[in-house]
N, C-alpha and C positions, 0 to 999 in steps of 0.2 A: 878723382875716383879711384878707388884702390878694390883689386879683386883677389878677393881672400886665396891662397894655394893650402896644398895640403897640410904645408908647414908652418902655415901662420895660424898662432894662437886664437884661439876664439869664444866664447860663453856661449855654450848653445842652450837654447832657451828650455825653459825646466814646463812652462805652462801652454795650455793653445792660446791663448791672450799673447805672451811673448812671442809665441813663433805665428802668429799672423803679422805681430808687428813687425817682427825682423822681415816677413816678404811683404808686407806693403810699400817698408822703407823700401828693400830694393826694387820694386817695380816705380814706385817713385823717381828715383835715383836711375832708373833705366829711361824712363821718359824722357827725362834730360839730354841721353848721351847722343851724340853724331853718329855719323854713318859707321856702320862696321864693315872695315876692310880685312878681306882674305889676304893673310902672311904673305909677301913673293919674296923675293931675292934669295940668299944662301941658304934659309928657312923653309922655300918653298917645297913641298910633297908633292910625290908622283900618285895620282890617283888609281888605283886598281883598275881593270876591266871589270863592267860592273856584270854581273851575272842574274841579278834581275832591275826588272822596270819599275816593277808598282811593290810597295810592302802594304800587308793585311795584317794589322794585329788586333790578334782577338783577347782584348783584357776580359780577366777571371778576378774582377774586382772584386778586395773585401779578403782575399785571402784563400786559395784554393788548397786545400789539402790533397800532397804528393801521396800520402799515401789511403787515400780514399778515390785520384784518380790516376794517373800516370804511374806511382812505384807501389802499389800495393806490398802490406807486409802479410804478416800473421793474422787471419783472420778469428778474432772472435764476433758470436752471436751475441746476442743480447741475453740477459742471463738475470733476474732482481737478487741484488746481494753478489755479483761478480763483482771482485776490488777494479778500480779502474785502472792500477799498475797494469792490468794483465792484458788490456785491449790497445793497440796500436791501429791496426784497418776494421772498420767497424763495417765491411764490404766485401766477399771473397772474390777473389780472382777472376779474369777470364780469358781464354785464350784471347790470338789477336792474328791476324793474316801475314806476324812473320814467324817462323819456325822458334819457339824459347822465350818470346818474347810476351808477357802477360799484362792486362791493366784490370781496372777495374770490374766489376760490376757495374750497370747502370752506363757505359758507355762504349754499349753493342756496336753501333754504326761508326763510333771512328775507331774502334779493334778492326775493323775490316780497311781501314786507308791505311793503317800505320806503316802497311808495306811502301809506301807513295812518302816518306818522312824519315829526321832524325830526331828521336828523342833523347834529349838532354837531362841527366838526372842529377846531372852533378854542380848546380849552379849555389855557389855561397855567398850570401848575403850579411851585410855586418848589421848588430847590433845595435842600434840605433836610441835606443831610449823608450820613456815608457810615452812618447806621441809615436807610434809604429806606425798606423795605418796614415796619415798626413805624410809623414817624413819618409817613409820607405815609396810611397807611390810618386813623390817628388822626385827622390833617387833613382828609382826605375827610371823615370820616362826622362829624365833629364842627364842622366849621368852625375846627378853633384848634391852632394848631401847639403840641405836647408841649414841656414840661410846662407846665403853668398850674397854679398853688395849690389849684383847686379841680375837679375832674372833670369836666371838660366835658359835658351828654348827646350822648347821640348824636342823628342827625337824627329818626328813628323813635322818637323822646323827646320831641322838640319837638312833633312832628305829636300824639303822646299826648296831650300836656299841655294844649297849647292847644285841640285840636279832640274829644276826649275818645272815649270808643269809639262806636262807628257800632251793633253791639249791644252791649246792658249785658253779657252772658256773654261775650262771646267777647274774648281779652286784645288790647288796640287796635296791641299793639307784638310783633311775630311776627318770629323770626330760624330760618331753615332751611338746614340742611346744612354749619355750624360746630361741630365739637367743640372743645368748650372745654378739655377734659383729653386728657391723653396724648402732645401733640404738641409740636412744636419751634413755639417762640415763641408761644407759647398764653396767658401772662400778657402777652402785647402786646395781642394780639387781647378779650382778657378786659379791658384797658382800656377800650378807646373801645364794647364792645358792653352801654356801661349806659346807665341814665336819669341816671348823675352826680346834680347838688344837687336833681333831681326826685324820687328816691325812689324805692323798687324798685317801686312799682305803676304807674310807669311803665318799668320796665324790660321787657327783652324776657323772650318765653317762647321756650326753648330747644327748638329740634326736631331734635337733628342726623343724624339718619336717618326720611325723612320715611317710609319704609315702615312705621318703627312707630312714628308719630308717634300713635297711636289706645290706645299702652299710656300715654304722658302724660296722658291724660283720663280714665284710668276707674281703680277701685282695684286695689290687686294682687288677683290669681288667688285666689278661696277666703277673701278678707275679707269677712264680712257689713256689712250697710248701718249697724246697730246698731256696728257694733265700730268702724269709717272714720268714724260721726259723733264717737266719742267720741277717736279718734287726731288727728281736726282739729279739735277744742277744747282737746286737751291740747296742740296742735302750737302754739294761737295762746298759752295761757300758756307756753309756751317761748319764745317771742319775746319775750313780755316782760321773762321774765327771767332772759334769758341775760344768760350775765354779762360778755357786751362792752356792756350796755343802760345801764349808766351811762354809758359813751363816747360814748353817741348823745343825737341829743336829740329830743325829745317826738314833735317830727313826721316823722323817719327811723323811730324805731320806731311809732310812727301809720300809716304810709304800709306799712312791711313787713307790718304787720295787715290793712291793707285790701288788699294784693296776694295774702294767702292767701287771705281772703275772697273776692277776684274765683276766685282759683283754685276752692273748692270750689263756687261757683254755675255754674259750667263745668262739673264734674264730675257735676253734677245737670242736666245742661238737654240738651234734645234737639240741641241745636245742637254737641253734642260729636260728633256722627255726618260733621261737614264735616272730623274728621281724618282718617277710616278710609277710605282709599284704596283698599280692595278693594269699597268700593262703586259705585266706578266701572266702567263699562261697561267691559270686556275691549278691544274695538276702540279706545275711546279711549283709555283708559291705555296703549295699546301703543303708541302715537303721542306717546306723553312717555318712553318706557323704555327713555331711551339711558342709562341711569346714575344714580345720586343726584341731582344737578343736574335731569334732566330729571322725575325725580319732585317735585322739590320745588318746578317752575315745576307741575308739578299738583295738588300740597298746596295752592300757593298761590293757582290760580285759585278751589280747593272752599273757602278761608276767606276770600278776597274775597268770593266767593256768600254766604257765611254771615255778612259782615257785620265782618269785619276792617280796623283800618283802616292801618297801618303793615305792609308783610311784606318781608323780605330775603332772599332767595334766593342761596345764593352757593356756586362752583364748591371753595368751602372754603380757606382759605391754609394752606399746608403748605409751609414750606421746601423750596425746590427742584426741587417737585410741581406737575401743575397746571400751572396760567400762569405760576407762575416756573421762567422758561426763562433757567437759565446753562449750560445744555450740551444738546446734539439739540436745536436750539430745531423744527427746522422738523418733525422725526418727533415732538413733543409738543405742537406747533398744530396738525399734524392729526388726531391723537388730539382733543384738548378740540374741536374746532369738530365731529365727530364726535356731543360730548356736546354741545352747549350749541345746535346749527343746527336742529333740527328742535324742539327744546322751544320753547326762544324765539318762534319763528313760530306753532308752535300754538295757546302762551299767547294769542297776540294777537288769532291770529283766533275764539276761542274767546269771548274776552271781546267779541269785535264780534258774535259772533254770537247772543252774550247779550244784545247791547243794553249792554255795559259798558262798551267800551273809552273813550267820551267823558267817564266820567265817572271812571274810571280813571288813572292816571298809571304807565306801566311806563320804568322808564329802566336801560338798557344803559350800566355802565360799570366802571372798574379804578382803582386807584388810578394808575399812569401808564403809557406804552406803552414801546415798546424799540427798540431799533437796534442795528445789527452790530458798530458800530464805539466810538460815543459814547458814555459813563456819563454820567448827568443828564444835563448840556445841553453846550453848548458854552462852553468855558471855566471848567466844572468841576471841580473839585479831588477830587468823592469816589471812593472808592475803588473800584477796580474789579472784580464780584464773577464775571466773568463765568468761567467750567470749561472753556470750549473756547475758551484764547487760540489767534489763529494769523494769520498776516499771509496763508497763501494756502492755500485748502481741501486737507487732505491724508485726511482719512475723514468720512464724515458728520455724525458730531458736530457737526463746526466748521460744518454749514450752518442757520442758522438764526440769530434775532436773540436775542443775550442780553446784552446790556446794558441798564440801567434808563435811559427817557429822559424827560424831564421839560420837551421843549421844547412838545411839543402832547399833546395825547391826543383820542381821538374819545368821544363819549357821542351814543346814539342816544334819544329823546323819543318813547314812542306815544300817543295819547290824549290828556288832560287841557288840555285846549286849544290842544293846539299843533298848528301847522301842518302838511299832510300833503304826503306825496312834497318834501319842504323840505329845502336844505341850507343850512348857515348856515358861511362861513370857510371856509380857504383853510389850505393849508402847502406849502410850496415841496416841487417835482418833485426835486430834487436835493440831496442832504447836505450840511448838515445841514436836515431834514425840521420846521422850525422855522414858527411862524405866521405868515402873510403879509398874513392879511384878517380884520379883526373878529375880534380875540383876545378871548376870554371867562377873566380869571379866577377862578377855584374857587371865590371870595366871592360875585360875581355871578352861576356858575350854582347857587347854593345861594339867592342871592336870588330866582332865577328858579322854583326847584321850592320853595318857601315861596311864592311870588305865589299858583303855580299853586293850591297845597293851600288858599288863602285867609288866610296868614298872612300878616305884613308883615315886609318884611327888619328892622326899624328896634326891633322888639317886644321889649322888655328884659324882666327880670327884677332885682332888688333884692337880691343875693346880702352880706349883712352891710352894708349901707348903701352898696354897690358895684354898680354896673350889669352885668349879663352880658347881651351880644345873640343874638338868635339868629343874625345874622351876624358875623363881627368884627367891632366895635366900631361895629355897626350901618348900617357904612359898605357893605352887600352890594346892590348896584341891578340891576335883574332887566333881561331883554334884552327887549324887547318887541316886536322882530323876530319872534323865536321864534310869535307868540301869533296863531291865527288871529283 
């Protein structure tokens, strides 16, 4: 088994047919492989003091536009017959609870936390080709651009493995508000949301309606306790041997046994009552109940209480839904800011006023942001996907940003040692909206949230006598600006 590095030549697939194939083969090719051992001898890394426990990330999936929320530019209004060169934030401004520091429109309630935060504006993302949305949210959450030979984990894989669960029941790697089935490009998304060469027992546990997120813990309706113990022992020799269990080896199916096992000591332990969200106080769940999204920043404050240590919150990617905005970009940013401004801010202050949020890590972000005009970056070849072309506003449609841009993006930091009321970079007032000050990339802010969580960027893993980093090629150096 050979695992691709930065310097080895490669065909990156031109179609989504090829690049599902290139990650089937590797999660194929991952089934196979033995235990993965952590690097020791001469190799071995000194792990940081970790500065927080639990990480919360709230994906802005489908593509958020910087400067519609985090970097607002130039505001134009809507105008019939305004060329579309001339509009950059289709949003004006609004103060924010730190002294110079502005954001949007439409995101009243976290302008009032941002003092409690660092926002990051300066984050650069590479060009990736005309599959953006597949191949960048693989990158994100993985650190490794699609395909590599072997399954990348995702980042809430890494925090897993390494830092192990915070309580023994409750599962350390929590994904909420993604359907895996049903939907358009959902074996993309079903790529990057594993534990990869870790094993399902670090994979996530699936919630994708956090409303009923309380029927995943308990047995079905009208099974006795007698009947479910004996369906979860027949369920662990079915694991064994099932008959793709010769294709695996010893410790993939080891690892699948021990992931049911965490599952039915959940299903037994009182701590299963941190998913049942009608035990929440009426007043406060009301103050998260703009939507799916906003229940599952309050799923995931009640399983951080309870002791979880990875959870992903996300506005869910759904082609052309959501944050992916290629037509009405501006009447579907203010719908989502709608759903995500009053959760987000609650989240935060909820956990401060738990005494959480320092120890806590919550981070705001998307796989990249947009512009009116530009696809990826400047000087970009990929295609362009956007549904309302038009050189000069003729109906509303056309106002709004829908194009994927890839020259900066914003990511907001609460808690976990980072600096508060802090802005970190710079991107130019005028288009193209590219980084000007302290560019951060993707490696390094992924080096930066493994500092935080106490991991070392540098911390390998032995994948068939092959190194795999938790950053690319370990090369991930954290901003230390950021760190109070």
């Amino acid at each position: 088994m050979t695992i691709l590095h930065k310097d080895t030549p490669v065909a990156q697939p031109r179609s989504r047919r090829e690049f599902l194939q290139a990650l089937a083969a590797a999660s194929t090719a991952t089934w196979m492989l033995g235990e993965p051992r952590l690097a020791h001898g001469e190799e071995a890394v000194t792990q940081p003091p970790a500065k927080a426990d639990c990480c919360i990330l709230l994906w802005m999936a489908g593509g958020m536009a910087a400067a519609e929320t985090f970097d607002p530019k130039r505001y134009q209004p809507f105008e019939l017959g305004l060329p579309v060169e001339k509009i950059i934030s289709t949003f004006p401004a609004i103060d924010t609870s730190v002294d110079g520091l502005k954001i949007s429109q439409g995101l009243e309630h976290v302008s009032q936390i941002m003092d409690r935060g660092t926002l990051l504006r300066s984050v650069v993302l590479p060009d990736l080709g005309d599959i953006l949305h597949s191949r960048h949210q693989y990158h994100w959450h993985t650190g490794y651009v699609p395909p590599q030979t072997v399954a990348a984990p995702h980042l809430g894989a890494w925090i897993a493995r390494m830092l192990g669960p915070r309580n023994p029941v409750m599962p350390p790697f929590i994904n909420i508000g993604q359907r895996l089935e049903g939907i358009g490009e959902s074996e993309e998304v079903k790529a990057f949301t594993t534990a990869g060469f870790f094993g399902s027992e670090y994979g996530p546990f699936n919630l994708p309606y956090p409303e009923d997120a309380m029927l995943a813990v308990r047995p079905p309706e009208g099974m006795t306790a007698g009947r479910f113990e004996n369906r979860y022992k027949r369920y662990k020799e079915l694991v064994a041997a099932s008959p793709h269990a010769e294709y695996a080896s010893d410790y993939q199916q080891e690892s699948m046994v021990r992931a049911v096992d965490s599952a039915y000591r959940l299903l037994n332990s009182d701590h299963k009552q941190a998913f049942d969200l009608s035990l929440e106080p009426k007043q406060q769940y009301e103050k998260y109940n703009t939507g799916r999204f906003g229940r599952g920043c309050l799923l995931a404050r009640r399983l951080a209480e309870a002791g979880a240590r990875f959870i992903e919150v996300t506005t869910e990617y759904v082609p052309f839904l959501h944050w992916d905005t290629h037509e009405n970009g501006h009447v579907t940013a203010e719908r989502m800011k709608q759903e995500v401004d009053r959760p987000i801010a609650q989240l935060i202050i909820d956990l401060e006023n738990r005494g959480m949020l320092d120890r806590t890590l919550v981070i705001v972000a998307s796989e990249f942001s947009r512009d009116m005009i530009i696809e990826g970056k400047p000087g970009s070849t990929a295609r362009d996907q956007s549904r309302a072309k038009a050189d000069v506003l003729g109906e509303m449609k056309h106002y709004g940003l829908h194009r994927h841009f890839t020259g900066a993006s914003s990511v907001a930091l609460f808690g976990g040692g980072f600096k508060r009321g802090y802005v970190y970079g710079e991107t130019a007032d005028e288009r193209p909206c590219v980084v000007t000050k302290n560019p951060v990339a993707l490696t390094d802010l992924h080096a930066t949230i493994m500092t935080a969580m106490g991991i070392s960027p540098k911390t390998k893993f032995d994948i068939e006598r092959r190194p795999f980093y938790v950053t690319e090629d370990g090369n991930g150096q954290a901003v230390a600006d950021l760190f109070a």
